[in-house]
C-alpha positions in Angstrom: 63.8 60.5 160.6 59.9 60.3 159.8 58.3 61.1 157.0 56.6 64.0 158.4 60.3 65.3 159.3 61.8 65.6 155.5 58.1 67.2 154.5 59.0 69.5 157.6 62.8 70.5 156.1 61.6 70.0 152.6 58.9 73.5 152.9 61.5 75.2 154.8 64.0 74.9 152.2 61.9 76.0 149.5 60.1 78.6 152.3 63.8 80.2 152.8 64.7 79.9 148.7 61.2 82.1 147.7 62.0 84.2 150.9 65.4 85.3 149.5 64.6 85.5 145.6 61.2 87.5 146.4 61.9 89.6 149.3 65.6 89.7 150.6 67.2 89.8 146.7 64.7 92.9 145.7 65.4 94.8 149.1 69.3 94.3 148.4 69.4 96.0 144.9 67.4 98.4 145.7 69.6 99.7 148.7 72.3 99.4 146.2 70.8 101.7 143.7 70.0 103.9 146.8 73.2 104.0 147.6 74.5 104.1 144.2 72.6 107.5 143.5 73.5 109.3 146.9 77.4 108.6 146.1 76.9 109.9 142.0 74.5 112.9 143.9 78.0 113.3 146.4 80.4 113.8 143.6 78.1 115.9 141.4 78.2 118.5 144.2 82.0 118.3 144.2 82.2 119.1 141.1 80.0 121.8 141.4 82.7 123.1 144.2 85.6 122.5 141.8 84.1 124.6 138.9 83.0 127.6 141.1 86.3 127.5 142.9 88.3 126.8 139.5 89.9 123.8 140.4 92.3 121.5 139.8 91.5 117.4 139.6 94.3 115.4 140.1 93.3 112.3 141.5 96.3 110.6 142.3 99.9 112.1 141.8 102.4 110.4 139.6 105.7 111.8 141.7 103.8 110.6 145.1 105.4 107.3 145.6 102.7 106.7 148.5 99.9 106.3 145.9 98.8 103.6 143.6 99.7 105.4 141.0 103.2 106.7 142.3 103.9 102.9 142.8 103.3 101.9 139.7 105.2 104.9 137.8 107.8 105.1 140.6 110.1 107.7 140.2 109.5 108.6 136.5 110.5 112.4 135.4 107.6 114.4 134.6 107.1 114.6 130.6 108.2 117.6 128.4 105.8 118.9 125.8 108.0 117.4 122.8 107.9 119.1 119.3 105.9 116.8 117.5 104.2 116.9 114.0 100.9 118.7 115.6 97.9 117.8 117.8 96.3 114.9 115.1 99.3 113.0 115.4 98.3 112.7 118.7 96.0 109.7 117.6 97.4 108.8 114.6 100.9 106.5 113.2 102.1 109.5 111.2 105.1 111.4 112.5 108.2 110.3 114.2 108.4 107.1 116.3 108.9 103.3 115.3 106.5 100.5 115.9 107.8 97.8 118.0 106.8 95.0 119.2 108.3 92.8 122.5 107.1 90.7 125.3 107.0 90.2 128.9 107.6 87.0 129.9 106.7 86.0 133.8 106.2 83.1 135.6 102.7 82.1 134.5 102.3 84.6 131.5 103.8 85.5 128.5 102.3 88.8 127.3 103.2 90.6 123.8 102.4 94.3 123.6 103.2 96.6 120.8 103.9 100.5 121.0 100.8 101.3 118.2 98.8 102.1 121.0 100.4 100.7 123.6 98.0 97.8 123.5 98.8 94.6 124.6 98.1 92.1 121.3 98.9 88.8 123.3 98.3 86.8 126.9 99.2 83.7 127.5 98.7 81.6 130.3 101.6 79.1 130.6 99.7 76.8 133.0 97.3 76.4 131.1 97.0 73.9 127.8 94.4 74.8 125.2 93.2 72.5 122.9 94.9 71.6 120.3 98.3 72.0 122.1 100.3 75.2 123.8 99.2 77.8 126.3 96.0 79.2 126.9 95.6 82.4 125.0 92.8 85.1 125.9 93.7 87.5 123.1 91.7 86.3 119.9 94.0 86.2 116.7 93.6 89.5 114.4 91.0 91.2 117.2 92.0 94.7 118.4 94.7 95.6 120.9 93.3 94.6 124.4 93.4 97.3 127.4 93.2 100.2 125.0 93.0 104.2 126.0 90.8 106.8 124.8 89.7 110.6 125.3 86.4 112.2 124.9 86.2 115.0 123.0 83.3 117.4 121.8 81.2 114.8 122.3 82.8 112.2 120.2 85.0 109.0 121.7 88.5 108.7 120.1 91.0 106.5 120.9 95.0 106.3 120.4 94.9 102.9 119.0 96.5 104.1 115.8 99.6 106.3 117.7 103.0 105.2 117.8 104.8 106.0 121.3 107.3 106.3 122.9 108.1 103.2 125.3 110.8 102.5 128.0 111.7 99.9 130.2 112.9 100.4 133.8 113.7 104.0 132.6 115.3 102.5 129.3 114.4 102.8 125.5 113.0 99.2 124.9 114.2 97.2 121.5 112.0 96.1 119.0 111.8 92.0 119.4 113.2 92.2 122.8 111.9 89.8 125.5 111.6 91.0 129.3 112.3 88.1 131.1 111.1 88.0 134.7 111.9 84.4 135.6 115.7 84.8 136.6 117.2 87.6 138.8 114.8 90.8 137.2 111.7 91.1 139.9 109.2 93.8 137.9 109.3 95.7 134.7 108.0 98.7 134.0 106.5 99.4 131.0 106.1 103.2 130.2 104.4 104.5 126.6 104.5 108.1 126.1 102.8 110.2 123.5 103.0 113.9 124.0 101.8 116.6 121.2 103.2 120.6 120.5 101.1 122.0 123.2 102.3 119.6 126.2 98.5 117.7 125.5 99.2 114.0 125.7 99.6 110.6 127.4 101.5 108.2 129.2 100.3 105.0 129.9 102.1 103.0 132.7 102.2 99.0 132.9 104.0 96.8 136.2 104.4 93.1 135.7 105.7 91.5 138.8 107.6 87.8 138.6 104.7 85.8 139.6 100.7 85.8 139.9 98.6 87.3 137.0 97.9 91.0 137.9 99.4 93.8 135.7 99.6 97.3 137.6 98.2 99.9 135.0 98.5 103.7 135.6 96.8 106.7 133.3 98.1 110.4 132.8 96.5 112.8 130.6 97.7 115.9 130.0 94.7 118.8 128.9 97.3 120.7 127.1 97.0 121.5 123.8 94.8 119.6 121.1 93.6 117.4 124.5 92.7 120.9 126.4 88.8 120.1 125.6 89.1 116.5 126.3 85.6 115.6 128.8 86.4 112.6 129.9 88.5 109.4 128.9 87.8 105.8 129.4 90.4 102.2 129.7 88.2 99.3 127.6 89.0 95.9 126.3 87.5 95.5 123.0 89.3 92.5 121.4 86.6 89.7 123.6 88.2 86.1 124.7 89.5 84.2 122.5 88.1 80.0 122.3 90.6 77.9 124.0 87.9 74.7 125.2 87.3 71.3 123.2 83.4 71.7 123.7 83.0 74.8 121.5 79.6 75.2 122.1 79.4 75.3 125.9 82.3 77.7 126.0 80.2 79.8 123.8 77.2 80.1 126.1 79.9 80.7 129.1 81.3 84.0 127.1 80.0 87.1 128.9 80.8 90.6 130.1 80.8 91.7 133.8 80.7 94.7 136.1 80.0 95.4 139.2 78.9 98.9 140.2 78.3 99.8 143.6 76.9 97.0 145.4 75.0 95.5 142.2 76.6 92.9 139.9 75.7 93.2 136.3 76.2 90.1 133.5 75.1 89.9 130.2 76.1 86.8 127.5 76.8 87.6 124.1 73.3 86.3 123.4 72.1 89.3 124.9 73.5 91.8 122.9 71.4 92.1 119.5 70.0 95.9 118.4 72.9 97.6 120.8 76.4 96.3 121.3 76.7 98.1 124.5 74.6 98.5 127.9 75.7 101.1 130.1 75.0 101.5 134.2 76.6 104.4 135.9 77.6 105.1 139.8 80.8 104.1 141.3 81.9 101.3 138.9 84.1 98.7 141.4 85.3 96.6 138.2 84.8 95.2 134.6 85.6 92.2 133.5 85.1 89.8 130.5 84.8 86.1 130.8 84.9 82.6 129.1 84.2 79.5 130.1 87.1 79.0 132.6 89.6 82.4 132.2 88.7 86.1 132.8 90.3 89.5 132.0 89.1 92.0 135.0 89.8 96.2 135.5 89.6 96.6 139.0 89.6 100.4 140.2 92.1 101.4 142.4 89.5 105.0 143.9 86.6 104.6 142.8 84.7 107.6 141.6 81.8 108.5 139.1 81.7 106.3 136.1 80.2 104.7 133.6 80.6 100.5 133.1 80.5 100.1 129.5 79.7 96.3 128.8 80.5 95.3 125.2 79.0 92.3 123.0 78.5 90.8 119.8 76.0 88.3 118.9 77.4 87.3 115.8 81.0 87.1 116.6 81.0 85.9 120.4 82.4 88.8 121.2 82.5 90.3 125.6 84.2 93.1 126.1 84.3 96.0 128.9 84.8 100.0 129.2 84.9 101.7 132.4 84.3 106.0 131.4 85.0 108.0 133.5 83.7 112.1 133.1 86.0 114.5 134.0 85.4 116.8 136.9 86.3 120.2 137.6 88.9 121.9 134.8 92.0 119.7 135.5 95.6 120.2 133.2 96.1 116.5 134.7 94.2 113.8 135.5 95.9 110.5 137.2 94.2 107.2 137.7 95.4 103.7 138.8 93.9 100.3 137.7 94.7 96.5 138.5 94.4 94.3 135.7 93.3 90.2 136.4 94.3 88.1 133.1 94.1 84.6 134.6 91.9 81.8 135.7 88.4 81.9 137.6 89.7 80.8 140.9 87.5 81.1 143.5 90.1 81.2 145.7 92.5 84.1 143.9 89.2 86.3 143.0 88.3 86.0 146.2 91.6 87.4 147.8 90.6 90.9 145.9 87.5 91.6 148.7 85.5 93.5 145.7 83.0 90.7 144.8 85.5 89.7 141.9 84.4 85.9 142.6 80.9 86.3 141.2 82.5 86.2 137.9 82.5 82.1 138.7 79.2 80.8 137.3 77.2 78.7 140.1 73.9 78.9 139.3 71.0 79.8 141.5 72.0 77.9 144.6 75.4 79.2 144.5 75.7 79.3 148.0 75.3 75.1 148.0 77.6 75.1 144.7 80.0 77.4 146.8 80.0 74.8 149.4 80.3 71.7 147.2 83.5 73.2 145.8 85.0 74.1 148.7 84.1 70.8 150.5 85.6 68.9 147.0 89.0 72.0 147.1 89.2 70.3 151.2 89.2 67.0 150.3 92.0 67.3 147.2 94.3 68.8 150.1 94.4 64.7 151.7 93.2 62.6 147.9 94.7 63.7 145.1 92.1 62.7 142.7 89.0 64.6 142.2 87.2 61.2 140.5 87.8 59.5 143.9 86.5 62.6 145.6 83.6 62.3 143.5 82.6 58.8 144.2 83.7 59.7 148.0 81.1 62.0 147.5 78.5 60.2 146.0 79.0 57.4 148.8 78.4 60.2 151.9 75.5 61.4 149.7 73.9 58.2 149.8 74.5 57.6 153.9 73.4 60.8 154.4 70.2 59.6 152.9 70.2 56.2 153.8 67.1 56.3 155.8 64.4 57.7 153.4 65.9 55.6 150.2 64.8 52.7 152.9 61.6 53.5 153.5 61.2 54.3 149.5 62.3 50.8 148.6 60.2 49.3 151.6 57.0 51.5 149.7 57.9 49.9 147.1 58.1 46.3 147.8 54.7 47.3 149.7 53.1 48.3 146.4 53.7 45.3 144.9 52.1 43.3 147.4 48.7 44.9 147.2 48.6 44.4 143.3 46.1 41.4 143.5 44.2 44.0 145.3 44.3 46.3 142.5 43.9 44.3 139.5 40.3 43.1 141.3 39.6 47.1 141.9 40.6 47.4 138.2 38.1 45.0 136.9 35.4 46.0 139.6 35.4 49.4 138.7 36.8 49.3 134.7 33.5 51.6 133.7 34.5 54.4 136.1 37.7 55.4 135.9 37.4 58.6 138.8 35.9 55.8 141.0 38.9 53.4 140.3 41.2 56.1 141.3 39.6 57.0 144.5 39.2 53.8 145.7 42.8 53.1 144.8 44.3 55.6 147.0 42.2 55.1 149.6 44.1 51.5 149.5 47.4 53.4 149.6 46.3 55.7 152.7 45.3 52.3 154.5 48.2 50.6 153.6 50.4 53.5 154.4 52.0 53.0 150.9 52.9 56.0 148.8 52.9 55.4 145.0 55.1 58.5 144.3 57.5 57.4 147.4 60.6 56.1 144.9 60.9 59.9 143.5 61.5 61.3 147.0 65.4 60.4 147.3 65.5 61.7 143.9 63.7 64.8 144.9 66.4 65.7 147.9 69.3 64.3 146.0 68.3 67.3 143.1 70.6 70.6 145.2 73.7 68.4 145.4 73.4 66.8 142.0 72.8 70.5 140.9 75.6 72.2 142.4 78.2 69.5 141.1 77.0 70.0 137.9 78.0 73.5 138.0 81.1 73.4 139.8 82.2 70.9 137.0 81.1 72.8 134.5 82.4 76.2 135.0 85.3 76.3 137.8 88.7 75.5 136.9 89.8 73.5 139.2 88.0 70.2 137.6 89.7 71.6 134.2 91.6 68.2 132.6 91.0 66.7 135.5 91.4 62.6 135.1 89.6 59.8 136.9 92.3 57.5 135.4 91.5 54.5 132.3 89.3 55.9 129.4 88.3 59.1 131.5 90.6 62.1 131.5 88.7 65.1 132.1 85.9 65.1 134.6 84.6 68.5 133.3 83.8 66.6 129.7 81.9 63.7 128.4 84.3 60.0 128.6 85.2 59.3 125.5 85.7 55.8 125.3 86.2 55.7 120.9 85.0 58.2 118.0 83.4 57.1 115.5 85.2 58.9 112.8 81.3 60.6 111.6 78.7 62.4 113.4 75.3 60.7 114.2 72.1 62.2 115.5 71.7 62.9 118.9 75.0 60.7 120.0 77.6 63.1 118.0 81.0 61.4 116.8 82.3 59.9 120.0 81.1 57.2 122.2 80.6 58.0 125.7 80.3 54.5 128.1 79.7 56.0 131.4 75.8 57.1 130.6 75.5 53.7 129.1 76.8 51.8 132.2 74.6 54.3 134.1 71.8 53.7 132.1 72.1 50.0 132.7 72.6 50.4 136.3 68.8 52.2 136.3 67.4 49.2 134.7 68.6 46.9 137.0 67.5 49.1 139.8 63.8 49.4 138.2 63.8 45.5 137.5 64.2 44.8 141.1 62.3 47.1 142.5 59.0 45.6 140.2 56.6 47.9 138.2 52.5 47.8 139.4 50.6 46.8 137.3 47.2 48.7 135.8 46.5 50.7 133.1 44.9 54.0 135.2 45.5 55.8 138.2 49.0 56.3 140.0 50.2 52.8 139.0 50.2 53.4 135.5 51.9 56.7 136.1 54.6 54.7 138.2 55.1 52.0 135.4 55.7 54.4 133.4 58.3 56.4 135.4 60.1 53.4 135.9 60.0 52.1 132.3 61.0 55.6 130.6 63.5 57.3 133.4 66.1 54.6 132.2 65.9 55.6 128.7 65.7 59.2 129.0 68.5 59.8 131.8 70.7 57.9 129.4 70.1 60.2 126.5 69.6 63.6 129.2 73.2 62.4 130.5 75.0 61.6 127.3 76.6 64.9 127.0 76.9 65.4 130.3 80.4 65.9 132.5 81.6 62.7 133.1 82.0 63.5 136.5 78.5 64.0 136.8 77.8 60.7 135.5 80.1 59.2 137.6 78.5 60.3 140.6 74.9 59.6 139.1 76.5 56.3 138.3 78.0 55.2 142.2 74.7 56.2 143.3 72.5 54.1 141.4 75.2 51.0 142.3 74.3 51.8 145.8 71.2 51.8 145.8 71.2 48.4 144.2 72.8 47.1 146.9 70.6 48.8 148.9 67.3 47.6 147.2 68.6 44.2 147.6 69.2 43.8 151.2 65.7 45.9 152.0 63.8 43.2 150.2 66.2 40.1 151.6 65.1 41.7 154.8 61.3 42.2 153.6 61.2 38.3 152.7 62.5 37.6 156.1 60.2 39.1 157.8 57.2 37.9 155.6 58.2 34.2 156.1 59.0 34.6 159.9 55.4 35.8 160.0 53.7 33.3 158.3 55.8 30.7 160.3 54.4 32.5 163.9 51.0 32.5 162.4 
């Protein structure tokens, strides 16, 4: 393939990148908030046509086994309005009731909920090792119970955090301490907490853990009896954030963010983001809410979507991402029903996927995620036949280098080509030494006529940059390439090697020594050494001397803290092209002597 060829690809590649991110990206979000605003407009007329018609709302029926949220209550008795201390107890501890604690143990979670509440205070992910030692957790220690429930009333949000209820098993009273195992012959448990005031006003939350996977069915009644009877609207949130389970700190950090997806539009926002206000609302037909980390997620999917209100949570200063999904009441309901999925697992492309609701844009991938997308699904293919993802890499890295086998020739050969003219030069240097715009001209005139271009050597780089980008960010963020080892010194390709620490931390290198960018800094060297530096102190040949002399030195340090997988590949690449650089000038030097033999 010609030069004029990879120009050709190179401007429609960028042509069709600016095409999408100026035209086709603003025409999608704004059909989405269209669409977003005809559905709200759709449902504010039905409720118009429940009030004047004095309806009833009851979204999904609790005794109708056929619906989500029949499935997940299954045949549960309807509640009685129990005798209790009044409507305030409603959201307090006080009265009767006794706090328990227990946990559901399945085969890839073990989960601790508590009856204040009927919050869920634990999640761990048995599959998972955190660092440190033992299972992942997602539940920070001492933060709020996770998936809590709360009413609007009068304008003012409270929740039933602090209430004691009532809480069964399978249609059983459940024991305080006791463990739910579903690992031997028990396939689901359901968790019911009921909390019911004088006037027949309360709530009973539903939870269904299955044996395997990591979704939790979650079902909501509210009864508008009583003290509730004014109760506006309600809302399901998760307030507690992610708790830290990575070695790099830092990185995990930046990773921490809350999610939503409303309509058609996806919404993010980092902790970062969150300074004045710790919460940013978008209303319409809110699909899910999730919260992330670097590699694990906590989602809310709605079951029937309806009018709502995503409610993404943050906190600067304590890393905090959390979600709320509101949802206004329509109509004058006694009961409202509503069913959720919960997703407390890993971000697996493949799993999030499955759900069909967009779930899998939760994975960070950058701005080419459609290449990142296909670099991880090419590396997932190729771990189906080599078990190990450092071998896929430097597989990887090898086809990456065939693939662009042709224009890395022709670089070196510009090269080699530049050096021979430099006797040429250094006269036009000293000819022209009092005119520094003349120098220049004249030099690339020499380059046109010599059909030698100085900047040639950055071109392989240049069209190397999408792949090199999108394995960055599938190493960095997807869990697959979580602890995964090369082999020797080099057990997890999503981190830097560490060969040794050092015990102290030092400037700019840390506490540990990492080899790899070393080797791969040496590797550059050698590569620049034989491929020869013009000389000259103006014009493009001092800008390529320079390139050459100072890409060595700062890859090394730009690659230091850098996923050793990365490195790796950066590192295979520049071994090849060694090789290659060598047998282009054995052949150059054959063909130079061969021609001053005929001559």
């Amino acid at each position: 393939m010609d030069k004029r060829s990879f120009l050709a690809i190179a401007a429609t590649f960028i042509i069709l990148l600016v095409w999408q991110f100026l035209y086709i990206a603003p025409k999608q979000k704004e059909s989405a908030r269209i669409r977003a605003l005809e559905m709200r407009d759709k449902e504010v007329a039905d409720s118009l046509a429940l009030l004047e018609s004095g309806g009833r709302e009851n979204v999904l029926s609790a005794e109708d086994e056929t619906s989500p949220a029949g499935r997940v209550a299954g045949k549960e008795e309807s509640i009685p309005g129990e005798d209790l201390a009044g409507d305030e107890d409603l959201f307090s501890s006080e009265g009767s009731g006794t706090r328990k604690r227990f946990t559901v143990t399945t085969g890839k979670m073990i989960v601790e909920l508590t009856n204040l509440g009927g919050e869920i205070t634990s999640i761990e992910l048995t599959e998972f090792e955190r660092n440190g030692g033992g299972p992942v957790e997602l539940v920070p220690e001492g933060a709020p119970g996770a998936l809590s429930f709360s009413v609007e009333k009068n304008g003012r949000r409270t929740g039933f955090s602090g209430a004691v209820f009532d809480v069964t098993v399978n249609g059983r009273e459940l024991l305080d301490g006791e463990n739910i195992d579903l690992t031997g012959e028990m396939e689901k448990a359901r968790i019911v907490f009921r909390k019911i005031g004088p006037g027949g006003g309360g709530v009973e939350k539903r939870l269904v853990f299955s044996e395997d996977g990591y979704e939790v069915g979650v079902a909501i009644s509210l009864f508008r009896e009583g003290g509730l009877r004014e109760v506006s609207g309600y809302a399901l949130s998760w307030e507690s954030g992610i708790a830290l389970n990575e070695k790099d700190r830092k990185w995990e950090l930046r990773q921490m963010a809350s999610l939503g997806k409303v309509g058609e539009e996806y919404y993010k926002e980092g902790t970062g983001k969150f300074g004045k206000t710790n919460k940013k609302e978008h209303d319409g037909m809110v699909v899910w809410a999730g919260a992330r980390s670097k590699y694990f997620l906590t989602a809310l999917i709605v079951d029937e979507q309806r009018t709502s209100v995503l409610e993404m949570l943050g906190d600067r200063e304590t890393n905090m991402a959390g979600y709320s999904i509101y949802f206004p009441l329509r109509g004058d309901p006694g009961r409202v029903d509503a069913s959720f999925r919960c997703y407390f697992g890993p971000l697996d492309m493949h799993r999030l996927k499955d759900y069909g609701n967009g779930l899998e844009r939760t994975i960070e991938l950058g701005k080419l995620r459609f290449f990142s997308v296909f670099v991880l699904r090419l590396i997932m293919w190729m771990n189906g036949f080599i078990p190990n993802y450092g071998l896929i890499i430097i597989i990887l890295s090898i086809l990456t280098k065939v693939l662009f086998y042709r224009l890395t020739h022709k670089s070196f050969k510009s090269m080699k080509d530049m050096q021979r003219l430099q006797p040429k030069l250094k006269e036009m240097q000293e000819k022209y030494k009092d005119d520094k715009e003349k120098l220049n001209k004249e030099t690339m005139k020499m380059y046109k006529e010599a059909g030698v271009n100085p900047l040639g050597g950055c071109l392989p780089l240049l069209f190397q940059m999408p792949v090199f980008i999108a394995l960055f960010n599938v190493l960095r963020n997807t869990i697959e390439l979580r602890d995964a080892p090369l082999g020797l010194w080099i057990n997890d390709l999503s981190s830097p090697d560490v060969l040794f620490g050092f015990g102290f931390s030092l400037p700019v290198i840390g506490s540990e020594f990492h080899l790899l960018p070393i080797l791969m800094g040496v590797a550059m060297v050698v590569q620049s050494k034989m491929g020869g530096s013009p000389t000259g102190d103006a014009g493009p040949a001092a800008q390529t001397k320079m390139m050459t002399t100072m890409m060595p030195v700062i890859f090394t340090f730009i690659f230091y803290g850098m996923p050793s997988g990365l490195v790796l590949y950066w590192l295979i690449n520049n071994i090849l092209s060694i090789v290659q650089q060598y047998y282009v000038h054995k052949s150059i030097e054959a063909e130079s002597v061969e021609g001053a033999e005929t001559a």
